[in-house]
MMTF fields as JSON, N, C-alpha, C and O atoms, coordinates in Angstrom:
{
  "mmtfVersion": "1.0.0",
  "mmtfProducer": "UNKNOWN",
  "numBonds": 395,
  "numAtoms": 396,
  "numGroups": 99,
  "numChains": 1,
  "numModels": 1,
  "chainsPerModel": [1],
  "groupsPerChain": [99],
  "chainIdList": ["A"],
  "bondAtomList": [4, 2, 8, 6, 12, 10, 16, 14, 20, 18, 24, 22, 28, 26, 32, 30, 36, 34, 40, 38, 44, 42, 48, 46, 52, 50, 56, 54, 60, 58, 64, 62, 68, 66, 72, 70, 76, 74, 80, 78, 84, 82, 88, 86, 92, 90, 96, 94, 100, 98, 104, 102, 108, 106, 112, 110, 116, 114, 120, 118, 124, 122, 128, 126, 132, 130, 136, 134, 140, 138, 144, 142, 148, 146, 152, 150, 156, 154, 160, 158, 164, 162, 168, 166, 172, 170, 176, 174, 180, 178, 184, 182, 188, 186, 192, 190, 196, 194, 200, 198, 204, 202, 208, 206, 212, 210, 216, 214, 220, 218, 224, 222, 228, 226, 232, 230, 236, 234, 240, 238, 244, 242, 248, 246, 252, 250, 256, 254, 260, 258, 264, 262, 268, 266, 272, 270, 276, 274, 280, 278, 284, 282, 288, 286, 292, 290, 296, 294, 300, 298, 304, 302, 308, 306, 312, 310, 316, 314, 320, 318, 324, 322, 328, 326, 332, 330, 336, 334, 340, 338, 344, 342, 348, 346, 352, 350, 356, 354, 360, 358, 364, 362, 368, 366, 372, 370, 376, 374, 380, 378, 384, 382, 388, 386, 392, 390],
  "bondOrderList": [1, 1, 1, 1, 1, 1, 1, 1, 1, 1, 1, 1, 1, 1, 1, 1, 1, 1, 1, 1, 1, 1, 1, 1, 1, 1, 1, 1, 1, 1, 1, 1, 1, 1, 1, 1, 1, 1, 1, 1, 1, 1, 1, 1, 1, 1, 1, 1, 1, 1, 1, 1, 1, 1, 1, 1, 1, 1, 1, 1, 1, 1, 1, 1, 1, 1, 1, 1, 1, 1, 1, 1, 1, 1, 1, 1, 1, 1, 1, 1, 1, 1, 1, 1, 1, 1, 1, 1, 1, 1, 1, 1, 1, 1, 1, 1, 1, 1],
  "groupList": [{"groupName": "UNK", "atomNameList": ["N", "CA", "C", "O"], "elementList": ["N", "C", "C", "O"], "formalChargeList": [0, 0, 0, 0], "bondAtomList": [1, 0, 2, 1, 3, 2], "bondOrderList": [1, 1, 2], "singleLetterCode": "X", "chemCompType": "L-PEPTIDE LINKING"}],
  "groupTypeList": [0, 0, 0, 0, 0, 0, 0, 0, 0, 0, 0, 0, 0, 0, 0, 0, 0, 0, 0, 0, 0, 0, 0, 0, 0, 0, 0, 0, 0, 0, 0, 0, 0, 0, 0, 0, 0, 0, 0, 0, 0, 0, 0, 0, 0, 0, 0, 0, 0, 0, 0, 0, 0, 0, 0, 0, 0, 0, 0, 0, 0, 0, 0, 0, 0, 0, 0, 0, 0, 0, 0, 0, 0, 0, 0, 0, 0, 0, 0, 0, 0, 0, 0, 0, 0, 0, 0, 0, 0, 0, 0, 0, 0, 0, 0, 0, 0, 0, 0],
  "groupIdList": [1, 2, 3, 4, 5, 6, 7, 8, 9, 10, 11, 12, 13, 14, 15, 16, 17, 18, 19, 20, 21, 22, 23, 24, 25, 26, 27, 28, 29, 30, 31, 32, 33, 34, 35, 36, 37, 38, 39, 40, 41, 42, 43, 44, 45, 46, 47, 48, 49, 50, 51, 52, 53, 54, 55, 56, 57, 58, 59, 60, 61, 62, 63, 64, 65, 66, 67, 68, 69, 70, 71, 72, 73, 74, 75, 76, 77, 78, 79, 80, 81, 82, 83, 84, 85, 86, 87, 88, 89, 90, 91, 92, 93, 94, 95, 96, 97, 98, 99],
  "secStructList": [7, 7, 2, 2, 2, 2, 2, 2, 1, 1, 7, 7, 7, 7, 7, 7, 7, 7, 7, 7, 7, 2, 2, 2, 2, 2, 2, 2, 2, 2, 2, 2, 2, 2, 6, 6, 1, 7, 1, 2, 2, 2, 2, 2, 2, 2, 2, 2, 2, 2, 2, 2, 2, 2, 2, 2, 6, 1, 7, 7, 7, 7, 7, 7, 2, 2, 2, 2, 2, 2, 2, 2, 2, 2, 1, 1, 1, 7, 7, 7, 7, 7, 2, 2, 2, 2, 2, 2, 2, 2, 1, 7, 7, 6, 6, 6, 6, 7, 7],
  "xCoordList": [-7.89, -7.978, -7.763, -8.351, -7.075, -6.594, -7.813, -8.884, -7.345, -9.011, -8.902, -9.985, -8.001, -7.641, -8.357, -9.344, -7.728, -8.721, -10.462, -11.256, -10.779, -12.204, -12.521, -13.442, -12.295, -12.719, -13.04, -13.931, -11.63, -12.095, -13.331, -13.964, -13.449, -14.831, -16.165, -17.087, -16.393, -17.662, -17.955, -17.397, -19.045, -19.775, -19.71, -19.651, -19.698, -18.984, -20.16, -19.939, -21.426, -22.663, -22.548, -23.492, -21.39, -21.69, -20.704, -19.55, -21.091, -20.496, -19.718, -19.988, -18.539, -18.094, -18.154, -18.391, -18.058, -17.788, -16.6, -16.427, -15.834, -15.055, -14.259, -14.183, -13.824, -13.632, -12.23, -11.753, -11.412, -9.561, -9.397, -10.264, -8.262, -7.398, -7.218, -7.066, -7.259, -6.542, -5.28, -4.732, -4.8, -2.808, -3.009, -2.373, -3.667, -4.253, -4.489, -3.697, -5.707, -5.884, -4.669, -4.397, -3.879, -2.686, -1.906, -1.157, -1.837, -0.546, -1.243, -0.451, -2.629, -3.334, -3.512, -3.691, -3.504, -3.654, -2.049, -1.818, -1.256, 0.616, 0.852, 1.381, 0.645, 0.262, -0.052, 0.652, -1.339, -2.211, -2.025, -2.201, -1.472, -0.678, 0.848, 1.061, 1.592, 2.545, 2.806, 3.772, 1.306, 1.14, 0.462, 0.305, -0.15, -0.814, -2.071, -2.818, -2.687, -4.215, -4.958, -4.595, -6.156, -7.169, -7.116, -6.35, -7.747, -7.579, -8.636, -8.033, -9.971, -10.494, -10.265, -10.634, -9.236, -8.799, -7.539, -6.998, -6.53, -6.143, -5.761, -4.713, -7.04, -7.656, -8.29, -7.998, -9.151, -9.553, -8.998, -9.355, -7.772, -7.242, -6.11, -5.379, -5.698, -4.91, -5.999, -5.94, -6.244, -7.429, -7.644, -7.45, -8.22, -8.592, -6.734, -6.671, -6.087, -5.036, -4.284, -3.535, -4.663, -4.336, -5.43, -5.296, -6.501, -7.172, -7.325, -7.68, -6.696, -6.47, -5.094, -4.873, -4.547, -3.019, -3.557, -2.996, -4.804, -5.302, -5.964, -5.801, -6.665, -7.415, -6.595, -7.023, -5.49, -4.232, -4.242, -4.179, -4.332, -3.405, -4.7, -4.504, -6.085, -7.014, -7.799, -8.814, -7.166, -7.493, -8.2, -7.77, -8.916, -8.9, -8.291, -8.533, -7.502, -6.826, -7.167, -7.184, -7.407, -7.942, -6.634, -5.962, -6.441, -5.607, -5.978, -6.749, -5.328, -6.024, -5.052, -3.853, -5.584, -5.289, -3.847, -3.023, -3.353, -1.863, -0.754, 0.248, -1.104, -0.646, -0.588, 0.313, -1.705, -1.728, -0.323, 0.84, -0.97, 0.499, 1.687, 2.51, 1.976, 3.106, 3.509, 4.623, 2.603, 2.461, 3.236, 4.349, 2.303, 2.904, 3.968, 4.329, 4.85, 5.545, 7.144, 8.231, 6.569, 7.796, 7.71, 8.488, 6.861, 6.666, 7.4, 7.857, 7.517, 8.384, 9.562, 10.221, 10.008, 11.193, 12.317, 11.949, 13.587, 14.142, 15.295, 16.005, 15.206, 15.854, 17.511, 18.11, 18.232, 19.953, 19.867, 19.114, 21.297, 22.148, 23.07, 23.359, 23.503, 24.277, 25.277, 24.945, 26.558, 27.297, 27.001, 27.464, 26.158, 25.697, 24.045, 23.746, 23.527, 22.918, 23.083, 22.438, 24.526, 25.242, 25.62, 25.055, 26.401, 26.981, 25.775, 25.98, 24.823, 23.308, 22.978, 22.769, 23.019, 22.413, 23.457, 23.396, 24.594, 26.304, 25.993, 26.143, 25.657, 25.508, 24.496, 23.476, 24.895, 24.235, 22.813, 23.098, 21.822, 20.258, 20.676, 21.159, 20.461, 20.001, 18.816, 18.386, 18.238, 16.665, 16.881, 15.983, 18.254, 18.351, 18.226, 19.062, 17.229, 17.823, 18.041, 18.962, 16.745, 16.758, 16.013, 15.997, 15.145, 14.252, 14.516, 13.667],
  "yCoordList": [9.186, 7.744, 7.222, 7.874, 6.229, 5.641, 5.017, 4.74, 4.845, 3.732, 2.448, 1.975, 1.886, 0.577, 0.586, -0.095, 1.427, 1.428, 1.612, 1.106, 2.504, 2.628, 1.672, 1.329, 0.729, -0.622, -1.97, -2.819, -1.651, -2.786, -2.18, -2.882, -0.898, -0.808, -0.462, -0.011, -0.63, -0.583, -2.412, -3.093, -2.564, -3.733, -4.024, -3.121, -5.588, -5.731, -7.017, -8.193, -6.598, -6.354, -7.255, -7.987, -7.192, -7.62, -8.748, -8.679, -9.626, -10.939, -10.644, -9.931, -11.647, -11.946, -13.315, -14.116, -13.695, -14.965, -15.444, -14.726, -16.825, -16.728, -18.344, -18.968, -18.685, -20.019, -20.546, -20.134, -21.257, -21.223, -22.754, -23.606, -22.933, -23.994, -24.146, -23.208, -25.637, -26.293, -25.59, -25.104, -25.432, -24.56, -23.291, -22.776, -22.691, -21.154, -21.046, -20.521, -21.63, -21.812, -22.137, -21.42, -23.26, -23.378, -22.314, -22.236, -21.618, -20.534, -19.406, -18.769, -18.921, -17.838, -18.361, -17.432, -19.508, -19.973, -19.833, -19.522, -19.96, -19.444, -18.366, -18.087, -17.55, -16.072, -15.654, -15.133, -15.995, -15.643, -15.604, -14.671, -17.176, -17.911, -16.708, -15.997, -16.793, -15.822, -14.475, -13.847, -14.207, -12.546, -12.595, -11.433, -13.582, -13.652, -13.342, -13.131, -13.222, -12.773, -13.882, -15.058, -13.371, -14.776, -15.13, -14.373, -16.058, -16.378, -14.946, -14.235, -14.625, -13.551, -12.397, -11.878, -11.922, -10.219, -10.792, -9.779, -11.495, -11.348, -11.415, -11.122, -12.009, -11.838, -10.7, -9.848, -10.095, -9.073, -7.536, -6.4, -8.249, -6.366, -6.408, -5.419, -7.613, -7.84, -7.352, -6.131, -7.505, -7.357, -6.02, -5.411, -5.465, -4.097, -3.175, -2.524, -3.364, -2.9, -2.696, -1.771, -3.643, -3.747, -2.875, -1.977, -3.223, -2.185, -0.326, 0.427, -0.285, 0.912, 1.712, 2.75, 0.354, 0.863, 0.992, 1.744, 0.1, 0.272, 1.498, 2.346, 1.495, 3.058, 4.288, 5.34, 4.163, 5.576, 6.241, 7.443, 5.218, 5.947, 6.35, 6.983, 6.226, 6.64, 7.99, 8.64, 8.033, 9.382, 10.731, 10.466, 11.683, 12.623, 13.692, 13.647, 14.719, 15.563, 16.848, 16.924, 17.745, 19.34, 20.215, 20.179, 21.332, 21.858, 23.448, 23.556, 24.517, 25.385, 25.867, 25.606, 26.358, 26.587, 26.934, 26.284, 28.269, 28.207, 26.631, 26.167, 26.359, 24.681, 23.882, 23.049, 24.026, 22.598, 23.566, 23.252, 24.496, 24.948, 24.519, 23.863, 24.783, 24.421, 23.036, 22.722, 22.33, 21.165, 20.435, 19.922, 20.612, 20.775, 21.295, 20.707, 22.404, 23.053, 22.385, 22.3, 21.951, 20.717, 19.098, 18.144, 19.265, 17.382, 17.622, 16.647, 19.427, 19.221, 19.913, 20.103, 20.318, 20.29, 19.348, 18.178, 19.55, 18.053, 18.13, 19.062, 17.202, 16.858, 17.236, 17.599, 17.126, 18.142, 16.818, 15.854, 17.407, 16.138, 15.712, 16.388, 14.543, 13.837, 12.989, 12.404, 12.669, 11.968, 10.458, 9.784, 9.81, 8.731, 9.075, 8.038, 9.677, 9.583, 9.511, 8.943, 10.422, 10.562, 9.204, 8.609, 8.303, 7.126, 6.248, 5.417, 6.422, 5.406, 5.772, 4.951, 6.912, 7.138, 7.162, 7.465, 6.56, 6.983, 5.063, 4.645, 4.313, 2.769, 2.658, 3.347, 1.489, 1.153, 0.176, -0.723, 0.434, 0.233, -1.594, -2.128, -2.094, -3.615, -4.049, -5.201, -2.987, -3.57, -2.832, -2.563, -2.68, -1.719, -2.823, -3.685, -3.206, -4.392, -5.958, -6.756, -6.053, -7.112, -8.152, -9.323, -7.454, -8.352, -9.089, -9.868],
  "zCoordList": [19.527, 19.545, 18.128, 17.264, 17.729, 16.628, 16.071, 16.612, 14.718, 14.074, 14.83, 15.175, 15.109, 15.157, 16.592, 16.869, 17.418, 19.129, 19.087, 19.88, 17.898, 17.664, 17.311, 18.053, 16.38, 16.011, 17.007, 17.029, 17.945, 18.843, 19.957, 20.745, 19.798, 21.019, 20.209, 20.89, 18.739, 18.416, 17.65, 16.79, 18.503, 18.09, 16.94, 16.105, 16.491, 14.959, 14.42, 14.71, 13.599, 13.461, 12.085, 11.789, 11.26, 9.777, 9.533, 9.957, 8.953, 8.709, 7.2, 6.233, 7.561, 6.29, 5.768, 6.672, 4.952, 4.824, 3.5, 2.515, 3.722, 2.684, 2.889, 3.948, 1.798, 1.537, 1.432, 0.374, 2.066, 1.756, 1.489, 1.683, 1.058, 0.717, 2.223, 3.006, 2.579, 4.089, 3.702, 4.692, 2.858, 3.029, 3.225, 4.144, 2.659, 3.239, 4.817, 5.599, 5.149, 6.611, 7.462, 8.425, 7.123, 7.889, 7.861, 8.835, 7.218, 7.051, 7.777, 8.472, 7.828, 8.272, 9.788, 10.576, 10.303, 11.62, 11.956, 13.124, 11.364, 11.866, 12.035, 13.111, 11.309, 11.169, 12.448, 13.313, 12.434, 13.743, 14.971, 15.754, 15.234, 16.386, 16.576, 17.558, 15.484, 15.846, 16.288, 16.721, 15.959, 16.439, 17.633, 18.006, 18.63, 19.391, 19.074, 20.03, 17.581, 18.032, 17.707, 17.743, 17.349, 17.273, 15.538, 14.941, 14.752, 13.551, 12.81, 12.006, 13.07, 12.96, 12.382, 11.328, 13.716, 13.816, 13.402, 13.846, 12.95, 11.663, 10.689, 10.113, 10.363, 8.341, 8.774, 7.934, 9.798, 9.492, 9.698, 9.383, 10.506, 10.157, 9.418, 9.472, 8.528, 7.438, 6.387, 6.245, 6.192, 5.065, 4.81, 3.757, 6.264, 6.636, 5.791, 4.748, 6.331, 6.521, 4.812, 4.496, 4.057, 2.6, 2.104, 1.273, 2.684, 2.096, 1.734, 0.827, 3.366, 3.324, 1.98, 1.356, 2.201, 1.276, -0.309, -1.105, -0.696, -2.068, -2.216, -3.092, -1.339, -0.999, -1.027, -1.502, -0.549, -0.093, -1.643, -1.899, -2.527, -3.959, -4.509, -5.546, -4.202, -5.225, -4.274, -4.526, -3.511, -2.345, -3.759, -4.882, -3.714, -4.246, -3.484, -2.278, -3.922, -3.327, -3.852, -5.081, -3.279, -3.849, -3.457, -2.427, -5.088, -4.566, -5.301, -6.255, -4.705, -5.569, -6.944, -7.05, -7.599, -9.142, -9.026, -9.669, -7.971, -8.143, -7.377, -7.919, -6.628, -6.203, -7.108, -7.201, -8.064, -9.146, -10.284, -10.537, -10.61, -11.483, -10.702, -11.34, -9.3, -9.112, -9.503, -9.923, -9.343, -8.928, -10.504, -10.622, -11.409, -12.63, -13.082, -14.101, -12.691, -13.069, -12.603, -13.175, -11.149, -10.331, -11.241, -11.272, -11.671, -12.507, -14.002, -14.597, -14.768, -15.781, -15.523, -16.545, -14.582, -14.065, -14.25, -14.36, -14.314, -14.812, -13.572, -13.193, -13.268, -12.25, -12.12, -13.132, -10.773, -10.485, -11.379, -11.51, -12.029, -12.006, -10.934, -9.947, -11.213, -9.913, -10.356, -11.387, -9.885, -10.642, -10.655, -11.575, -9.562, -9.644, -10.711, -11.303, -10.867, -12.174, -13.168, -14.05, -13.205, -14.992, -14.877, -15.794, -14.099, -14.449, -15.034, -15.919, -14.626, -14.431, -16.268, -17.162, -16.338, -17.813, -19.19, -20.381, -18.057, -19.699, -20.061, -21.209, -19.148, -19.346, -20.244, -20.268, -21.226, -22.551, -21.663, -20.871, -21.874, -21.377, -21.428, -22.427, -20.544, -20.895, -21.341, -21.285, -21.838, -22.269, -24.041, -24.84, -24.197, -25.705, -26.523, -26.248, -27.74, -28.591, -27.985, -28.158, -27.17, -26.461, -27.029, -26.65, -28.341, -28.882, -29.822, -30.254]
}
């Protein structure tokens, strides 16, 4: 069963509360209206849903001692070359002497 199916069948116990611009509200009530759900569920599984994506990158990940060498060993690795890379790196930088 998905989180999203667990969520709608456990009782939802804790309040939020929170304050918008009438232009906020209008745009989150279009939103809402356009997806068919209620104004509620979603800010709250928009919310939920960003959250998870902020959460994804600070994950801790365990790996064991020979994995992390690899792991390292692929990060100073230098990449194939490619002829659409060589072209990318023969072009004079637009950020060279920009100041």
């Amino acid at each position: 069963m998905s989180d999203a199916a667990t969520e709608l069948r456990v009782s939802k116990s804790q309040r939020i509360n929170l304050r918008a611009t009438a232009r906020q509200e209008a745009v989150l009530r279009q939103a809402a209206e356009a997806t068919d759900r209620t104004l509620t569920d979603f800010i709250l599984s928009s919310a939920v849903e960003q959250a998870h994506r902020v959460l994804a990158d600070r994950r801790w990940f365990s790996a064991t001692d020979a994995q992390y060498e690899e792991f390292l060993r692929l990060l100073d690795e230098p990449l194939p070359s490619t002829a659409r890379f060589d072209r990318l790196f023969s072009r004079a930088s637009r950020f060279a002497d920009a100041g």
